[in-house]
N, CA, C and O of each residue as an XYZ file, in Angstrom:
712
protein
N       7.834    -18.557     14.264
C       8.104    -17.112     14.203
C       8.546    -16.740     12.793
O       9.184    -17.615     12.208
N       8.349    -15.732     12.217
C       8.431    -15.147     11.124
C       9.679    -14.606     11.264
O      10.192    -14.351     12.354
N      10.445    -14.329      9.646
C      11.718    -13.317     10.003
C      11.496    -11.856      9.452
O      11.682    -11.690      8.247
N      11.160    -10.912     10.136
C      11.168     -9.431      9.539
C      12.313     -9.159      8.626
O      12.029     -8.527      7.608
N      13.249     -9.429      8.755
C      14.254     -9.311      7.389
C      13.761     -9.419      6.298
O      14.256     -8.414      5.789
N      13.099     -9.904      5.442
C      12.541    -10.559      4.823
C      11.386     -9.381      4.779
O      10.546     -9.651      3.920
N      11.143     -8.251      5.417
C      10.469     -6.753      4.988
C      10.796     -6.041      4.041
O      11.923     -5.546      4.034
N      10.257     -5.900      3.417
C      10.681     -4.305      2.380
C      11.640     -5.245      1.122
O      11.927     -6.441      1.145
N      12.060     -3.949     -0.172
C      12.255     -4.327     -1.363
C      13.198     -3.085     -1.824
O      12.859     -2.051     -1.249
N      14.159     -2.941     -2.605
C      15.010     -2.597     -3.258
C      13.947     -1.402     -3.936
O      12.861     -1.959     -3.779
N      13.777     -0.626     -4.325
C      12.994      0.205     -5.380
C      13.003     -0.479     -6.670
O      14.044     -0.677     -7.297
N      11.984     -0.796     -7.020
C      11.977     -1.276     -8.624
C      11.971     -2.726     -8.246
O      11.423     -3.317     -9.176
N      12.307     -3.526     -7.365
C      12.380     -5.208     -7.299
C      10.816     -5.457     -6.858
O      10.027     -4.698     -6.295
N      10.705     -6.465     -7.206
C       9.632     -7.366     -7.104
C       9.526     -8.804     -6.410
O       9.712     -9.766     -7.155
N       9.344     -8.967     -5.533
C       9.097    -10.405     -4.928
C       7.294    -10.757     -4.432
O       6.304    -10.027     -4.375
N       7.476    -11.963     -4.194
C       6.059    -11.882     -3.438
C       6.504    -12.789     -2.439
O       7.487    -13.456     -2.762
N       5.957    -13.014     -1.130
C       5.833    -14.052     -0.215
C       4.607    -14.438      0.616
O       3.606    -13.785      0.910
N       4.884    -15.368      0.834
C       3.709    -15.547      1.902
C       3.061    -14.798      2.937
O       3.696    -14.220      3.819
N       1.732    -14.793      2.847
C       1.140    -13.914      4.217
C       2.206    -14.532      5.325
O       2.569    -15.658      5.664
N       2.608    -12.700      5.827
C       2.930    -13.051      7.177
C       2.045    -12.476      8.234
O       2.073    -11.255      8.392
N       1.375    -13.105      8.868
C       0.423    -12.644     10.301
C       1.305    -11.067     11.156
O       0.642    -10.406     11.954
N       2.519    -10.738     10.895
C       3.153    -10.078     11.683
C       2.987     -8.840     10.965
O       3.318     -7.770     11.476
N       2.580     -8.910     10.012
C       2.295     -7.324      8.712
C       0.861     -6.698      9.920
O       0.946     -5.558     10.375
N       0.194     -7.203     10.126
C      -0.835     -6.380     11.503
C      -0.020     -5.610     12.057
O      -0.038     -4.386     11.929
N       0.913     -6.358     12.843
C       1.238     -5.973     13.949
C       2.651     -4.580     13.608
O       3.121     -3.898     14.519
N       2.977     -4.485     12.470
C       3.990     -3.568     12.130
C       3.294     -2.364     11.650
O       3.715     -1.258     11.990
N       1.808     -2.538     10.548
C       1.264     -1.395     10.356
C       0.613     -0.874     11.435
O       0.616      0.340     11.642
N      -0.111     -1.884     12.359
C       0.087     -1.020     14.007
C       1.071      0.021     14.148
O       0.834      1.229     14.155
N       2.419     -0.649     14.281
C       3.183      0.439     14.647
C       3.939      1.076     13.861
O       4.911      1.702     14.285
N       3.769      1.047     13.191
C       3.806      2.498     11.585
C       2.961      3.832     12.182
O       3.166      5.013     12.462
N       1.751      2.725     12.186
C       0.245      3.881     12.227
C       1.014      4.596     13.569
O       1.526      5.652     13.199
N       1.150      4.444     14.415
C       1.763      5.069     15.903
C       2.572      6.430     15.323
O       2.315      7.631     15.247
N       3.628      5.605     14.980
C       4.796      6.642     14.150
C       4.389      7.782     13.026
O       4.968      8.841     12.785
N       3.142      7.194     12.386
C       2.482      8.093     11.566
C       1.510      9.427     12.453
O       1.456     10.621     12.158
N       1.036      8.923     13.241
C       0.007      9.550     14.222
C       0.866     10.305     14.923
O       0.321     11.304     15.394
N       2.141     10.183     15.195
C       3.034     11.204     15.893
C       3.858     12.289     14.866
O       4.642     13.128     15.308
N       3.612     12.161     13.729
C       4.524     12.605     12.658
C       3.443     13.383     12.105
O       4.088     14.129     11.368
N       2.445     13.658     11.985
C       1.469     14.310     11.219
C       0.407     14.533     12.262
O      -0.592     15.090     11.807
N       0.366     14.253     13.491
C      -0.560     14.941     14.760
C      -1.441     16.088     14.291
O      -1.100     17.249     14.519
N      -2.559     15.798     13.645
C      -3.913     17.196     13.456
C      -3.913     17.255     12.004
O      -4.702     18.064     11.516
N      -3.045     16.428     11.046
C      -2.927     16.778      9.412
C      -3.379     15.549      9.159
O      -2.545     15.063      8.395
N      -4.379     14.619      9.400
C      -5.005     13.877      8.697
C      -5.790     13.554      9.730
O      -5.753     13.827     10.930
N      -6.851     12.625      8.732
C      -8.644     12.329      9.078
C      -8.572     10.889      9.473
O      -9.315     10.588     10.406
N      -7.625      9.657      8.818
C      -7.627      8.386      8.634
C      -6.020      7.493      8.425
O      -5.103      7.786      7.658
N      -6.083      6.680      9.116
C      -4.921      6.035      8.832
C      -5.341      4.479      9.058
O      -5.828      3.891     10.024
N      -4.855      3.971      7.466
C      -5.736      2.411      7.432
C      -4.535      1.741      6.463
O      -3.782      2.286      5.654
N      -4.700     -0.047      6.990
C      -3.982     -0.789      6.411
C      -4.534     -1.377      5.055
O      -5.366     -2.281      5.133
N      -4.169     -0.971      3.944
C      -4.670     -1.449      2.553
C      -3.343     -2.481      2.043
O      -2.440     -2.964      2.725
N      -3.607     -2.594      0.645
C      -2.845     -3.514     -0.009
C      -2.992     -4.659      0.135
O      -4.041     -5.039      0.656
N      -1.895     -5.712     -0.315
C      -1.916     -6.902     -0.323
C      -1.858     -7.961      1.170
O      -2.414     -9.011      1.494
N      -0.653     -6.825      1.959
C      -0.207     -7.222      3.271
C      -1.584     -7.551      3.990
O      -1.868     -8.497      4.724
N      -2.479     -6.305      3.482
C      -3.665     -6.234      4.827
C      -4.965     -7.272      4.317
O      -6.075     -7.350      4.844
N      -4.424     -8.081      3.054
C      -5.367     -9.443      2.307
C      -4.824    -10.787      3.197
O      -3.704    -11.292      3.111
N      -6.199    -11.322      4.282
C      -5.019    -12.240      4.763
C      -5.251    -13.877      4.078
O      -6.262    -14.448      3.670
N      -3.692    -14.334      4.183
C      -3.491    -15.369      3.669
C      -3.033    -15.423      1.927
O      -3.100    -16.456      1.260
N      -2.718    -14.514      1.564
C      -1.997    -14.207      0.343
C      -0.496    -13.814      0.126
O       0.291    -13.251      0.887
N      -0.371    -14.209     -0.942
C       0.672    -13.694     -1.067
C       0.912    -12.425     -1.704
O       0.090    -12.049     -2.539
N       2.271    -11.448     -1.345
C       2.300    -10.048     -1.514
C       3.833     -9.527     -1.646
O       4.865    -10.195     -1.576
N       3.700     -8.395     -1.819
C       4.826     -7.767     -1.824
C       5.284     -8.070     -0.315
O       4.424     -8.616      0.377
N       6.923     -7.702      0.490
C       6.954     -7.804      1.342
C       6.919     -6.009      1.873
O       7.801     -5.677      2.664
N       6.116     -5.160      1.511
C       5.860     -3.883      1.679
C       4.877     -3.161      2.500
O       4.409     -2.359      1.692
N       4.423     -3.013      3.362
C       3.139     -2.012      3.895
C       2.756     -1.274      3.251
O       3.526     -0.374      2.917
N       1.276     -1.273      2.708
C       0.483      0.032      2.329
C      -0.103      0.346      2.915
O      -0.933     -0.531      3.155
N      -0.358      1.584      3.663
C      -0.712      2.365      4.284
C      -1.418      3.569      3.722
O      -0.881      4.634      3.417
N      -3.068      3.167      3.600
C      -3.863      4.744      3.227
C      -3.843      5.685      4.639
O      -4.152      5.348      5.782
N      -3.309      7.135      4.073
C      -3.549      7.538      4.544
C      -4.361      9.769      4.106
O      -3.812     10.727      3.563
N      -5.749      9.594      4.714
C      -6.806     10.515      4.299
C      -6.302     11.759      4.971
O      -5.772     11.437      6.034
N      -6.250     13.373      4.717
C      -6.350     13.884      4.715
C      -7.379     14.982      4.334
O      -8.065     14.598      3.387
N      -7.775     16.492      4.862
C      -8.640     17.361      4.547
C      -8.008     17.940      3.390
O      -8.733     17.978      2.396
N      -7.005     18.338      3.279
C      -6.301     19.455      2.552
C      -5.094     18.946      2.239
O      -4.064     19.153      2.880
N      -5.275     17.763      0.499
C      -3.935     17.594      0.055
C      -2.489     18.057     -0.560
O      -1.478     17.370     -0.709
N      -2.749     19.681     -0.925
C      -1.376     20.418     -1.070
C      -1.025     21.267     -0.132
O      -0.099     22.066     -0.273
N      -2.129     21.110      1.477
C      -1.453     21.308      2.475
C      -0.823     20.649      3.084
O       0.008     21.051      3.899
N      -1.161     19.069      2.740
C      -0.095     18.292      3.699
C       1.180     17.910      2.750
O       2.250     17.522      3.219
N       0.988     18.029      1.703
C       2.015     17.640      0.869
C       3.302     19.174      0.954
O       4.489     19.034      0.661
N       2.824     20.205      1.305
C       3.673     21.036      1.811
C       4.413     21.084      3.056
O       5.569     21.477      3.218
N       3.401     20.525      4.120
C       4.357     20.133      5.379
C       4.930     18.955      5.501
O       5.778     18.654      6.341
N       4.436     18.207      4.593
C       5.486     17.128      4.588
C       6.813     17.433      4.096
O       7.940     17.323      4.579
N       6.384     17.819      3.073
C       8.223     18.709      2.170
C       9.217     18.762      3.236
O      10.335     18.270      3.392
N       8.293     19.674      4.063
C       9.287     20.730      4.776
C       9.530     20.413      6.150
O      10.352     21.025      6.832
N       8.749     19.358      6.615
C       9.173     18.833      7.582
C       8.921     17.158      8.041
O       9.090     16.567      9.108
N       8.618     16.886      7.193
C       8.937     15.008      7.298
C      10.000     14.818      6.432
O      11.002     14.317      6.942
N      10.037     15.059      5.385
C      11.070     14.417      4.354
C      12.300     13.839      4.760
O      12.679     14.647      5.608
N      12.919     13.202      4.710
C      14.085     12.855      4.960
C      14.536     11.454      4.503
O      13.818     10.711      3.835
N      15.943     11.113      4.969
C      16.093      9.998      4.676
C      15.550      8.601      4.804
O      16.001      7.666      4.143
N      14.710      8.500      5.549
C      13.799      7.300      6.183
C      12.487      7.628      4.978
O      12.076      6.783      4.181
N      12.018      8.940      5.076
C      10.549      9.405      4.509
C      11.084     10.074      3.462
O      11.789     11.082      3.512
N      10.673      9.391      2.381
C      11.000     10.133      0.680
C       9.795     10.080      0.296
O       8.979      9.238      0.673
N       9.529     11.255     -0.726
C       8.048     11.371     -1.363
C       8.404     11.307     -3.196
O       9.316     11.797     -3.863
N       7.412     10.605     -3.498
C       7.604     10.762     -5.003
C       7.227     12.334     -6.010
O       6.265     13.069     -5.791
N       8.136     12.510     -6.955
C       7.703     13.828     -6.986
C       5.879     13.884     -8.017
O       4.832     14.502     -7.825
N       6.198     13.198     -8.740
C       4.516     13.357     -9.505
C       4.269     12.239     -7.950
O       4.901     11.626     -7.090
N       2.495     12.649     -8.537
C       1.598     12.018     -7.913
C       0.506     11.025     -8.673
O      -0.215     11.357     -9.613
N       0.571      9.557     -7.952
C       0.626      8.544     -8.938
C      -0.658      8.519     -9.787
O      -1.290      9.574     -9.743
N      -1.208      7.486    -10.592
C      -2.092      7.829    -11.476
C      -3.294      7.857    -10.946
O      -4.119      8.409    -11.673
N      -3.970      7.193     -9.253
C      -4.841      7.647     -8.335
C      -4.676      8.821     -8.087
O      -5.321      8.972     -7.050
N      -4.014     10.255     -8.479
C      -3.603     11.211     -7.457
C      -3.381     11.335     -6.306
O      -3.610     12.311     -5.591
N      -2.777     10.049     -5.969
C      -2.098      9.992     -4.437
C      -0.794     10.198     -4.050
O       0.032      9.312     -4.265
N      -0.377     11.557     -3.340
C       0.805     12.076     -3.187
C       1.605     10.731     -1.946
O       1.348     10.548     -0.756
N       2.629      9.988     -2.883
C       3.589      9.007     -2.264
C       4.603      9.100     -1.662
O       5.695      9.570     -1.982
N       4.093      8.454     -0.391
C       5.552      8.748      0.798
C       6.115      7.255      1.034
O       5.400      6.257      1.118
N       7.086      7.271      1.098
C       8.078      5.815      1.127
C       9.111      5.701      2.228
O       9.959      6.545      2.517
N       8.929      4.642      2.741
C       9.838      4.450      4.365
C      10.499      3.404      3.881
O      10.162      2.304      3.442
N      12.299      4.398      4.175
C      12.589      3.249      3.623
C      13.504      3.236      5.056
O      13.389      3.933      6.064
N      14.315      2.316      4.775
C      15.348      1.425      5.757
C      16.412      0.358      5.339
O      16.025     -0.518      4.566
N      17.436      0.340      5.676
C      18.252     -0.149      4.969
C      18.595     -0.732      3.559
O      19.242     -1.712      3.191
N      17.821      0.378      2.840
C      18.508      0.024      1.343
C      16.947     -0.518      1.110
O      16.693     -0.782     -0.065
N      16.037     -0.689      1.921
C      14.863     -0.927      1.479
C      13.394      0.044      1.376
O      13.338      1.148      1.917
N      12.394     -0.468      0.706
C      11.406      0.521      0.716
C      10.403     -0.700      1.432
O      10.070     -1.771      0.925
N       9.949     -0.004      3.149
C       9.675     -0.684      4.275
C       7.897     -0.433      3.824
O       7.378     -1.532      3.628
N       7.341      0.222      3.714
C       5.991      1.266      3.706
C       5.802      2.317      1.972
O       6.598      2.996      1.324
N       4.527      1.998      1.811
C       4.320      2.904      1.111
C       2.732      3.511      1.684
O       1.675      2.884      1.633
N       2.930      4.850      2.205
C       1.559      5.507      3.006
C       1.182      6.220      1.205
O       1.975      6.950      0.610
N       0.361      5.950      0.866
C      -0.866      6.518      0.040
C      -1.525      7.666      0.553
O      -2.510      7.372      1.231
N      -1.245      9.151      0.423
C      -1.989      9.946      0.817
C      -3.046     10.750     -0.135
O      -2.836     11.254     -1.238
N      -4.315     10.709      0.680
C      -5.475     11.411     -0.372
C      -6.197     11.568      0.404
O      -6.325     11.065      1.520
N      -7.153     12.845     -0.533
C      -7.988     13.285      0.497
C      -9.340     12.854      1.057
O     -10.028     12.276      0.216
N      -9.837     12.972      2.129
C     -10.525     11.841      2.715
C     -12.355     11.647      1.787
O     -13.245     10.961      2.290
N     -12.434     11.998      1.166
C     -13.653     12.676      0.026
C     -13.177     12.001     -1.460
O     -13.841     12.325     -2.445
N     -12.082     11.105     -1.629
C     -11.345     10.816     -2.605
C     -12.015      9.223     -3.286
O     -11.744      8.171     -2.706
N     -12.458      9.228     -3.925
C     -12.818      7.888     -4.910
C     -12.277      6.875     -4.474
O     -12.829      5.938     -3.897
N     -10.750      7.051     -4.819
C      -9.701      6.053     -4.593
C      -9.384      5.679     -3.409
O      -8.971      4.558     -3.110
N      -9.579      6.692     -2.594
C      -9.108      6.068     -1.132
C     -10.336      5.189     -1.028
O     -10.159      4.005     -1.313
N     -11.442      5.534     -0.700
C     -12.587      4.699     -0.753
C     -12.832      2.988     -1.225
O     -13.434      2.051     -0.700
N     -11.841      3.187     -2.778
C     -11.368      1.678     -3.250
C     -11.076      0.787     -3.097
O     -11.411     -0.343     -3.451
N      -9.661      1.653     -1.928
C      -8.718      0.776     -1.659
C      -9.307      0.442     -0.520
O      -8.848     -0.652     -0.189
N     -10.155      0.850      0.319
C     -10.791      0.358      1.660
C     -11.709     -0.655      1.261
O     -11.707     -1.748      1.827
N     -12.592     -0.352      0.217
C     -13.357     -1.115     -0.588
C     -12.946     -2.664     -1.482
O     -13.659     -3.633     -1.745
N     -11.816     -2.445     -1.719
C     -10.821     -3.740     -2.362
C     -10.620     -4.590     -1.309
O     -10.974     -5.762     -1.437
N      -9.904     -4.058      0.138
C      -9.692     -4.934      0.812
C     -10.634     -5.730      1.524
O     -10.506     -6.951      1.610
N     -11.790     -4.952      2.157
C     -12.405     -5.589      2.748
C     -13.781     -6.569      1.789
O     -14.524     -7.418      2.282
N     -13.765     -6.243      0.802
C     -14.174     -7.296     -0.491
C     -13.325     -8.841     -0.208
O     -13.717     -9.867      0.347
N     -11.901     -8.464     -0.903
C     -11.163    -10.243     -0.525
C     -11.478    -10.665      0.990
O     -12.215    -11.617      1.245
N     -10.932     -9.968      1.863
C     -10.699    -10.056      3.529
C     -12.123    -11.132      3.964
O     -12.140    -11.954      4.880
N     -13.326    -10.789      2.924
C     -14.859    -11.426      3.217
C     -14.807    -12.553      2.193
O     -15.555    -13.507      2.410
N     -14.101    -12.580      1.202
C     -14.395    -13.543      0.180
C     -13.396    -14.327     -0.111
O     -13.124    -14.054     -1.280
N     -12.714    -15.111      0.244
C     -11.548    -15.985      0.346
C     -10.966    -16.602     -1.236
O      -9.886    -16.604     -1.827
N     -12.346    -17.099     -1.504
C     -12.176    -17.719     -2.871
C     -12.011    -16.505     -3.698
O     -11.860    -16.885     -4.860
N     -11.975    -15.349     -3.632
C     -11.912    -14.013     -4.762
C     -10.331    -13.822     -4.555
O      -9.565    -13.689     -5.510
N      -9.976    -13.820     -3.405
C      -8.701    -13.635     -2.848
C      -8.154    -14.393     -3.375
O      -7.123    -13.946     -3.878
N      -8.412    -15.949     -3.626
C      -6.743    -16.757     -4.117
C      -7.216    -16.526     -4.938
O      -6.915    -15.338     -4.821
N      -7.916    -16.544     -6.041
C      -8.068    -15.614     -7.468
C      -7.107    -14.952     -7.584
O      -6.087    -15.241     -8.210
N      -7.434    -13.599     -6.745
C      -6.160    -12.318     -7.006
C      -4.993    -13.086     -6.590
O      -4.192    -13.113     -7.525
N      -4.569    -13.722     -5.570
C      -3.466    -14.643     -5.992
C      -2.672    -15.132     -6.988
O      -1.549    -14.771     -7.340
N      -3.767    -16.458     -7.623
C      -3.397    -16.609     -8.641
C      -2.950    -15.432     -9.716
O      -1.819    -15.416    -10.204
N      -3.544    -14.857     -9.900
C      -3.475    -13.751    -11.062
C      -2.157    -13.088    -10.559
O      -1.341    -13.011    -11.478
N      -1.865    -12.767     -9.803
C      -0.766    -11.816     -9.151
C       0.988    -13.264     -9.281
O       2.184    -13.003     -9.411
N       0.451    -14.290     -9.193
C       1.721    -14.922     -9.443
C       1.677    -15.559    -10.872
O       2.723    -16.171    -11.086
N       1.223    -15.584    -11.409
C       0.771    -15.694    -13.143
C       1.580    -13.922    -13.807
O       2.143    -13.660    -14.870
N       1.341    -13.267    -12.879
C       2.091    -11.936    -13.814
C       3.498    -12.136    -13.024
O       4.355    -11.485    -13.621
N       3.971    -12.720    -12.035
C       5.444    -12.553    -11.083
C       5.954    -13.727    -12.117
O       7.053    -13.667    -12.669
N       5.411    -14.349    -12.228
C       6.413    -15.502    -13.287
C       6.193    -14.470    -14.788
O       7.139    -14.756    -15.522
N       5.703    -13.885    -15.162
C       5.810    -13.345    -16.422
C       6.568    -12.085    -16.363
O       7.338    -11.999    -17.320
N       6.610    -11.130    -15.604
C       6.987     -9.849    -15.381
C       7.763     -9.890    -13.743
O       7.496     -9.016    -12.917
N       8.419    -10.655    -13.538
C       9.372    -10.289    -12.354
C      10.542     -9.500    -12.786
O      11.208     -8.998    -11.881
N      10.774     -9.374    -13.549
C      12.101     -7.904    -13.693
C      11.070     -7.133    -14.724
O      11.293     -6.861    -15.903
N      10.095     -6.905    -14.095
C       8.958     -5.309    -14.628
C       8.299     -5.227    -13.882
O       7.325     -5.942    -14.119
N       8.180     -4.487    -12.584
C       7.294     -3.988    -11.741
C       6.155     -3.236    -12.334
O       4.993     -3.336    -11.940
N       6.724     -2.185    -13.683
C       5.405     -2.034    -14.258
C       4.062     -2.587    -14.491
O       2.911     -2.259    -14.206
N       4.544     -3.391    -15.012
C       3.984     -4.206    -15.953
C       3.070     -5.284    -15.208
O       1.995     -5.653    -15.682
N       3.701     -5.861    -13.737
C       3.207     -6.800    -13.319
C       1.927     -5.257    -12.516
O       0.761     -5.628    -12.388
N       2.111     -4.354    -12.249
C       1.326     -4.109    -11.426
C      -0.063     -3.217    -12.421
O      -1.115     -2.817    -11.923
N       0.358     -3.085    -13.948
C      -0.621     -2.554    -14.666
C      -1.034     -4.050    -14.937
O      -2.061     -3.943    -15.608
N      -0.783     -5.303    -14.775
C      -1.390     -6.499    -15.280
C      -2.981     -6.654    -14.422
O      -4.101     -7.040    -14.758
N      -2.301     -6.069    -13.031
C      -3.413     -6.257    -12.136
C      -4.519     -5.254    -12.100
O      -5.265     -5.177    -11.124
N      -4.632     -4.520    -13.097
C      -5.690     -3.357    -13.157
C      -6.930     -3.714    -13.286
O      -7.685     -3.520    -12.333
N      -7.397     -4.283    -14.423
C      -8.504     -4.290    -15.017
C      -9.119     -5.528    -13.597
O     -10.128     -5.181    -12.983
N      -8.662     -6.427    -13.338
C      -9.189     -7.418    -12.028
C      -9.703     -6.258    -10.605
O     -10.689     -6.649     -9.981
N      -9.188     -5.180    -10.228
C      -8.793     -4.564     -9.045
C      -9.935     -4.069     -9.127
O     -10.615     -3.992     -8.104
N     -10.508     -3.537    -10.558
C     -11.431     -2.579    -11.042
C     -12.568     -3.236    -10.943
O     -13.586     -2.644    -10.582
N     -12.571     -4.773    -11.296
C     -13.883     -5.747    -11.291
C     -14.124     -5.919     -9.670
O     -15.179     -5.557     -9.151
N     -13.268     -6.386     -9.077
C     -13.473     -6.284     -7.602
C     -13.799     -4.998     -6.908
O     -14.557     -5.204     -5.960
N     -13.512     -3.870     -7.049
C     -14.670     -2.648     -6.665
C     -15.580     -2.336     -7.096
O     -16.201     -1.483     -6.462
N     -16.182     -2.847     -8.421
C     -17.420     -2.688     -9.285
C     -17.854     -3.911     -8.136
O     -18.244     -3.434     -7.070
N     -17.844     -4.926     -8.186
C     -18.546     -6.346     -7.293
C     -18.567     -5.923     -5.914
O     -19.360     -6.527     -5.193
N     -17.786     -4.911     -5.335
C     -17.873     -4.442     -3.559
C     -18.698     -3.460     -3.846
O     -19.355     -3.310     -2.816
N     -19.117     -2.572     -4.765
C     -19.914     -1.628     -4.670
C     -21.052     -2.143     -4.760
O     -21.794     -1.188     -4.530
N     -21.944     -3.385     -5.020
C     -22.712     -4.021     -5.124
C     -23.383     -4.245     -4.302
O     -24.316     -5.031     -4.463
């Protein structure tokens, strides 16, 4: 058995751990909690990131795409009626233009849902990134490797380790678009 403690990260900290098989079963029930929290304001709700790469290692975080029709309509009802202490949104919107919502929980950041609109490049990517490794195993401990090659170089720079991983992320959706 796995220990869920061992979920989520400080804002700004960096760890990686081992695939845990139990990251399914929590963005399951995220997605639930999401699907009751935004009922008719979005198109898609999908497990991306590292968590949803299996057999890697990752942040201990959920990413969660999630597509919408109309992104400064939902980013308005979210304001005004999700926000809170559990659900914080970042105020810019990151360099995908994906307006960021963050679940956190005890002092941690549990989820990060990626919202964009369902017509969006990037969302497309990130569906496109995962299911690229998810089929190609040997590409996957690649991004592995590469991802703990920047955690030993940049573990007190989250920046840095996560602009390290750009130009690779970019070759792997050029090779899934293929």
């Amino acid at each position: 058995m796995y220990n869920l403690d061992n979920l989520g990260l400080k804002r700004g900290d960096l760890e990686l751990l081992d695939y845990n098989p139990e990251y399914d079963r929590i963005f399951k029930e995220e997605k639930q909690n999401l699907e009751k929290i935004f009922d008719g304001k979005y198109i898609k709700i999908e497990h991306v990131g590292s968590t949803s790469i299996k057999n890697i290692k990752s942040k201990p975080i959920i990413d969660i795409l999630l597509t919408c029709k109309d992104l400064d309509e939902f980013i308005r009802y979210t304001k005004k009626y999700v926000e809170n202490e559990i659900y914080t949104t970042k105020e810019q919107n990151t360099d995908e233009g994906d307006f960021l919502i963050r679940k956190e929980e005890d002092g941690k950041v549990k989820a990060f849902i990626h919202v964009l609109p369902e017509d969006s490049v990037y969302a497309r990517n990130y569906i496109l990134f995962r299911n690229y490794l998810n089929n190609n195993i040997d590409e996957a401990k690649r991004y592995e490797k590469l991802k703990l090659e920047l955690y030993n170089k940049f573990s007190n720079d989250r920046k840095k380790y996560t602009d390290g991983k750009a130009e690779y992320i970019k070759s792997i959706i050029l090779k899934a678009k293929k």
